[in-house]
C-alpha positions in Angstrom: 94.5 44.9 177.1 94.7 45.4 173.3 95.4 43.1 171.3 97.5 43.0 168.4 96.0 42.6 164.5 96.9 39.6 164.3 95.5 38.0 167.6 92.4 40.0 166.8 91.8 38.3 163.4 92.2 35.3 164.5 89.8 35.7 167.7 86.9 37.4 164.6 87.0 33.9 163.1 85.2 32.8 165.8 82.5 35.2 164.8 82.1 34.6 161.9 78.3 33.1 161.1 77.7 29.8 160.1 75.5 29.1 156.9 75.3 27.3 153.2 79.1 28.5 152.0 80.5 25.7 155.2 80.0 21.9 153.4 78.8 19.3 156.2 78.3 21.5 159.0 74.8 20.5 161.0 71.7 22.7 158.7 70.1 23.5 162.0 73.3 25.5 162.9 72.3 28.1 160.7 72.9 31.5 161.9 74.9 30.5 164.9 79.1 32.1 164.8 81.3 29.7 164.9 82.1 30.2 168.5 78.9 29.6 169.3 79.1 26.6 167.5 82.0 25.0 168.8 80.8 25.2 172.4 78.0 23.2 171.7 80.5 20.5 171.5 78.4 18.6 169.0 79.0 14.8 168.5 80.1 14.6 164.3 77.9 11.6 164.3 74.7 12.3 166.1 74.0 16.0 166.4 72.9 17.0 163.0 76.4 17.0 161.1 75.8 16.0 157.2 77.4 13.7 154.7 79.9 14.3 153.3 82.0 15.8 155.9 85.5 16.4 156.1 86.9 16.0 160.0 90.7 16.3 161.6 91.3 14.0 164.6 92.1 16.8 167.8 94.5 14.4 168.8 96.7 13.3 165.9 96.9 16.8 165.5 98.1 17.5 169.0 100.4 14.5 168.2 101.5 15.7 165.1 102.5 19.3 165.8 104.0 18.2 169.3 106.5 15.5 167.2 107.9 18.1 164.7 108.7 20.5 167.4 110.8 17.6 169.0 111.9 16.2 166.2 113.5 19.7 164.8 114.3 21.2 168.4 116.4 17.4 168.5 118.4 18.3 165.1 119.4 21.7 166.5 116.8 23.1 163.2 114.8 25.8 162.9 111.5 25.2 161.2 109.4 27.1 159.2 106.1 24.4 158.3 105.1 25.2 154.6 101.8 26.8 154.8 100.1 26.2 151.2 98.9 22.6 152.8 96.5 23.9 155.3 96.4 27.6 154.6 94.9 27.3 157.9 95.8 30.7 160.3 94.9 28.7 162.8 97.4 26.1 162.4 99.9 28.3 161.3 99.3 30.0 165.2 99.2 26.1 166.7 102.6 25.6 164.6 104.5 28.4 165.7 103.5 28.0 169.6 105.0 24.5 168.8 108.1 26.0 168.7 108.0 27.2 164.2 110.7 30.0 163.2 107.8 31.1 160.6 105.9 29.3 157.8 106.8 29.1 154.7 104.4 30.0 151.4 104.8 30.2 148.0 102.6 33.0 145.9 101.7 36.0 147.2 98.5 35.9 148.0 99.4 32.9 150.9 101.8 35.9 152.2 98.7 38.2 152.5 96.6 35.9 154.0 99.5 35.1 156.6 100.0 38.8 157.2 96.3 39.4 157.8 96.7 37.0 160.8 99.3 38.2 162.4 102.4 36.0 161.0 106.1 37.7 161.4 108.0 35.2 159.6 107.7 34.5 156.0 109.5 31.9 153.7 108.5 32.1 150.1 110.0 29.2 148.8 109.5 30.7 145.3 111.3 33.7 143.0 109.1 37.0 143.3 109.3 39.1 140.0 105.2 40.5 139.8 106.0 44.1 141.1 102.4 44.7 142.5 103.0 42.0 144.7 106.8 43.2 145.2 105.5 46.7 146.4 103.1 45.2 148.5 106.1 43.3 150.2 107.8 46.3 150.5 105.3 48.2 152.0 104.7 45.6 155.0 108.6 45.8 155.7 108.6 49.6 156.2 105.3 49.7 158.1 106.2 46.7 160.5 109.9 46.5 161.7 109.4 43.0 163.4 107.9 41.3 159.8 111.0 38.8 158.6 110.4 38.0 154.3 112.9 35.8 152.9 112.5 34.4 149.2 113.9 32.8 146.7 116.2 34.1 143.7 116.8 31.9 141.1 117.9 34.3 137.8 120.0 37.3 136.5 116.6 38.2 134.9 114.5 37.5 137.9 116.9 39.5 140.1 116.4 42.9 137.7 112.9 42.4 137.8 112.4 42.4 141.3 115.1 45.6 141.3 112.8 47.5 139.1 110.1 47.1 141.3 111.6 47.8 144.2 113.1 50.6 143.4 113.0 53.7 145.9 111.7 51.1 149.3 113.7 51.6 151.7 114.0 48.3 153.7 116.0 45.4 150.8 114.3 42.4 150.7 116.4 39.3 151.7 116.8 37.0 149.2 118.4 33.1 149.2 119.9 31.7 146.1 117.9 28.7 145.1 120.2 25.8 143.6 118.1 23.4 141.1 117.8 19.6 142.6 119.7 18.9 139.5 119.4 18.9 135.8 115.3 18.3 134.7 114.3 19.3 138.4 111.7 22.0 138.8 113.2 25.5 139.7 116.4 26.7 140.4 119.9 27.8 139.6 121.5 24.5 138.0 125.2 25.2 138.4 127.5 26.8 141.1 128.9 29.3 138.4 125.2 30.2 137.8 124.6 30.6 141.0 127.2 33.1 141.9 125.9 35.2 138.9 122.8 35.2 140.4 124.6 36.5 143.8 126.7 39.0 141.8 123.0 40.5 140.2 122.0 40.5 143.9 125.2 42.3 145.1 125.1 45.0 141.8 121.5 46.0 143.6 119.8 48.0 147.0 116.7 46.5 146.8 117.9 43.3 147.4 120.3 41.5 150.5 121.6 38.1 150.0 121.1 36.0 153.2 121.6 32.6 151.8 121.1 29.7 150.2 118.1 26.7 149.7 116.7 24.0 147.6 114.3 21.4 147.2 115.7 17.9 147.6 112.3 16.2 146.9 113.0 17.1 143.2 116.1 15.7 142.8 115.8 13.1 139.7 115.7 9.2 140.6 115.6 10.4 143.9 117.2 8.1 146.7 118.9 8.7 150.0 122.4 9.1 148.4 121.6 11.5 145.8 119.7 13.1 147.6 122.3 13.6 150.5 124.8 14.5 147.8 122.7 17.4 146.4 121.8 18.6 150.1 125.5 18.7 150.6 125.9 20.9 147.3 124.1 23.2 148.8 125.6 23.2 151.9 129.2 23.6 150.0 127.5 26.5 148.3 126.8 28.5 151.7 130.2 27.8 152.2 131.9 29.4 149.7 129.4 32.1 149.2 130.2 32.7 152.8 133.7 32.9 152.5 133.9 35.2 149.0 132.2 37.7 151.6 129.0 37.2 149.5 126.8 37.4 152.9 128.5 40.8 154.7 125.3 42.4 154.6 123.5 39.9 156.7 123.5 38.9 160.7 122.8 35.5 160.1 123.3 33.2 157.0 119.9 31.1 155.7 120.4 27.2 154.5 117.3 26.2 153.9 115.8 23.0 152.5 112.6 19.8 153.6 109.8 18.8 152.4 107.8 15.8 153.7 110.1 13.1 152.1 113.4 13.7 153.0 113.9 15.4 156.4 115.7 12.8 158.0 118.6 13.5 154.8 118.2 17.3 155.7 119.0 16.7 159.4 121.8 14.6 158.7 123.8 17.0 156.0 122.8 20.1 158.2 124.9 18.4 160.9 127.6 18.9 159.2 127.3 23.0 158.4 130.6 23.9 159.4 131.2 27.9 161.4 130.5 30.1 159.5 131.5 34.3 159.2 127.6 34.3 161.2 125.8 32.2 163.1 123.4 30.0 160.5 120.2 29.3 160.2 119.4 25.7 159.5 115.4 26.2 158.1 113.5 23.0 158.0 110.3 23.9 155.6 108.2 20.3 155.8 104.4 21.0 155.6 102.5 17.8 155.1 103.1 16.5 158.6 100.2 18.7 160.4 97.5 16.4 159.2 100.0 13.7 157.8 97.7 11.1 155.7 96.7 7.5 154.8 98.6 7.3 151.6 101.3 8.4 149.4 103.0 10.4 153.2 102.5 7.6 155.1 104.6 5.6 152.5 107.3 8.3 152.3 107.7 9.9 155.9 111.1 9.6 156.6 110.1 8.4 159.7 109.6 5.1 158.4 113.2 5.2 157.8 114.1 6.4 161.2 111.5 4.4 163.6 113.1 6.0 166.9 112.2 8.8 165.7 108.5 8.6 166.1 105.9 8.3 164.1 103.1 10.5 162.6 99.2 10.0 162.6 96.9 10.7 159.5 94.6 12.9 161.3 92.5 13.3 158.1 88.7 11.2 157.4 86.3 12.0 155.6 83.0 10.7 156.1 80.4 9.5 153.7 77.3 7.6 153.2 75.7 5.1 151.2 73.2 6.0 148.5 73.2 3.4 146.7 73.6 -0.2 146.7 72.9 -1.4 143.3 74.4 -4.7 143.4 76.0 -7.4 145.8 79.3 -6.5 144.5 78.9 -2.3 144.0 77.5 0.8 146.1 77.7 4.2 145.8 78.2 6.9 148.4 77.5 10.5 148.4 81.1 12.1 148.3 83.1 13.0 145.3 86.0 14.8 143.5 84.6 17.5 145.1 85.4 16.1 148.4 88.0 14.0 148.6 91.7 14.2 147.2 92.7 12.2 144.6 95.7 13.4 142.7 97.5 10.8 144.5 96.2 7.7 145.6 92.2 7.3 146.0 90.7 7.2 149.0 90.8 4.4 151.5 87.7 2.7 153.2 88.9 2.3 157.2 85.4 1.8 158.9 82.3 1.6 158.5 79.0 3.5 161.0 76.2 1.8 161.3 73.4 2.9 164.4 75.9 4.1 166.1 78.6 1.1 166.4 81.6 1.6 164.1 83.8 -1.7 163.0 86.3 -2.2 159.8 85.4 -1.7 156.4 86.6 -5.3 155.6 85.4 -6.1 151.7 85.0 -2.6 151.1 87.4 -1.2 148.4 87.4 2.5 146.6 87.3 2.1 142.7 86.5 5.2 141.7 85.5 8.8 142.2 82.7 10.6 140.3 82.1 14.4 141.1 79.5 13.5 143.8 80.0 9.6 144.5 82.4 7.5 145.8 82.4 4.4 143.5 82.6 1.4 146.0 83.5 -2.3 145.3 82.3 -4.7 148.0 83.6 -8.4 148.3 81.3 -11.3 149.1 79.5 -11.0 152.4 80.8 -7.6 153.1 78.2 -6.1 155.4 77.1 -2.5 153.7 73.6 -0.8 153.4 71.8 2.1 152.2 72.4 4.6 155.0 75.8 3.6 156.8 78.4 6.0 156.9 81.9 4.9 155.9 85.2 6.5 157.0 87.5 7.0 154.3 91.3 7.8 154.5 92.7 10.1 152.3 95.9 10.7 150.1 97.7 14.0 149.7 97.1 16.7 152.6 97.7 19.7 150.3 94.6 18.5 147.8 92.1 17.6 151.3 92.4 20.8 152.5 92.0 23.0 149.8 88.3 21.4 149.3 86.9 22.8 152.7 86.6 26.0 154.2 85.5 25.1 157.6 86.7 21.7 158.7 85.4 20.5 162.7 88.6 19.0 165.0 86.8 16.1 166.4 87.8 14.3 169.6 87.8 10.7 169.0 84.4 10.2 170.6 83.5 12.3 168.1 82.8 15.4 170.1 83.7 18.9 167.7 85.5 21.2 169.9 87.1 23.4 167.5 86.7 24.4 163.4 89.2 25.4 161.1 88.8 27.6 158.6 91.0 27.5 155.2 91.9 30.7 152.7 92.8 29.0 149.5 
């Protein structure tokens, strides 16, 4: 049987070797693919792995992907998991078995990388006006009829550029209306008069299709559950009236899209309400953080916390780290970094500590500070710490873990590796 690009990609990352660009991976693994690897089912903390080294939990993940599926199949939403957190193929694959429309990206090189591995559905939650990357669009929609490329318009301007570079493809590129999260927000059309302007610049083109309208409630100012259900129903009333101005005749379906991490509970809710429209709608959820979730500024925002019947997601993330140093009762040092760990957010979070091969809580044991290299560490009177031990340490931010490791091992929780996933940022 052959099997398609995509699938075939994606089985070569198993063969690809292993060797000094892959942080943390065992040095006596040299050589081997990364197939090989991984059935070795290696134990992260006694077959040769080295500090520090990044690890996703196989079954948080598992839990993880499993929940959103419910969660979105539940709210009668399609989903569409923002890719630039993992930039993962791997998970992107995991993500759409588990029931995702597409994934959502945002530049275009994330849309290459997607393409390479086989993915038919894109969301760029963005406005495309560089024309290389425009004719490169173009060109995957006439080679392969089954791709799906929906992005973002946000400007008279924007739309003319993209129209320039466009011109003479012969498949339009399907284009939403973004509507700004209100005034200060990031991107985005900030009125409804704007926005039809921008859907008149759309219309006056045959490059271009309107399909619908999105946003970004997670930038709505002083953002709280009723302003952010009032914007969300903004947009909604914009599909609306778009829809019944005849704005969307070209299309067979009518895109409302909106979600991130924070608010999908809000997004659920409003969608509910998307009245019949001239074509059957499609409500795109676009949350990305939940894959690996985290031990920081997610867990304190997932909607979920909000909506406890819901479920609940698992931080999936830890990075592990040793001591170096030990300078002091009250200070030691270990031996990961900025270059490591994410800290854009919150600073990592000492859970446990590993010492001969019995873990227990890192009680006394507090992150001050990162370094480039070392993790600074504050410990309280009689906290047990040495030279050598390895501590677990929770993260902050999935989007900023990620991004800091090309090959990351999914470890069992008796710390066997059974898979590795390998990142494109």
């Amino acid at each position: 049987m052959t099997l398609d690009p995509g699938t075939e990609a994606l089985a070569r990352l198993a063969e690809e070797r292993v060797d000094h660009r892959f942080k943390g991976l065992p040095p006596d693994a040299g050589g081997l693919t990364v197939g090989e690897l991984a059935a070795q089912r290696r134990n992260l903390f006694s077959d040769g792995f080295a500090t520090p080294v990044l690890a996703l939990s196989a079954e948080r993940l598992e839990h993880n992907l499993a929940l959103m599926e419910t969660y979105a199949e539940r709210h009668g939403l399609a989903f569409a998991p923002h890719g630039k957190t993992s930039m993962a193929p791997q998970l992107f694959q995991r993500q759409v078995e588990h029931g995702a429309w597409g994934i959502t990206l945002a530049v275009p090189h994330q849309v290459r990388v997607a393409r390479a591995f086989g993915t038919r559905r894109v969301f760029l939650a963005n406005e495309l006006v560089d024309a290389p990357a425009l004719r490169w669009i173009a060109a995957e929609l006439e080679r392969d009829a089954d791709f799906r490329f929906v992005c973002y318009v946000d400007s008279v301007r924007g739309v003319g550029l993209m129209d320039a570079a466009l011109k003479g493809t012969s498949r339009p590129v399907d284009v939403v209306v973004e509507l700004a999260a209100g005034e200060g927000a990031r991107t985005g059309v900030r009125t409804e008069a704007e926005c039809a302007a921008v859907a008149d610049a759309v219309a006056g083109t045959e490059t271009l299709r309107l399909v619908g309208v999105a946003g970004y409630e997670g930038e709505v100012p002083e953002a709280d559950p009723d302003r952010v259900h009032a914007y969300l129903r903004r947009l909604v009333a914009l599909a609306v009236e778009f829809d019944a101005a005849g704005r969307f005749a070209g299309s067979d379906e009518i895109v409302v899209s909106a979600g991130g991490s924070a608010w999908f509970d809000a997004v659920a809710d409003v969608f509910a309400t998307v009245p019949e429209l001239s074509r059957p709608v499609l409500k795109l959820l676009r949350s990305g953080a939940y894959v690996s979730h985290d031990d920081g500024h997610y867990r304190e925002i997932t909607p979920f916390n909000r909506v406890p019947g819901e479920g609940a997601l698992e931080p999936a993330f830890r990075l592990w780290a040793q001591v170096v140093s030990r300078p002091s009762p009250e200070q030691a040092f270990a031996n990961a970094g900025k270059r490591d760990a994410a800290y854009d957010l919150h600073l990592p979070f000492a859970q446990v500590v590993r010492r001969d091969g019995t873990e227990r809580p890192a009680t006394g044991i507090e992150v001050t500070g990162l370094s480039d290299q070392h993790t600074w560490l504050r410990t309280a009177p009689g906290a047990d710490l040495e030279v050598g031990d390895w501590v677990g340490l929770g993260l902050s931010h999935p989007c900023t873990s990620f991004d800091k490791w090309q090959l990351i091992p999914v470890a069992e929780a008796d710390g066997t590796v059974v898979d590795y996933i390998r990142t494109y940022f």
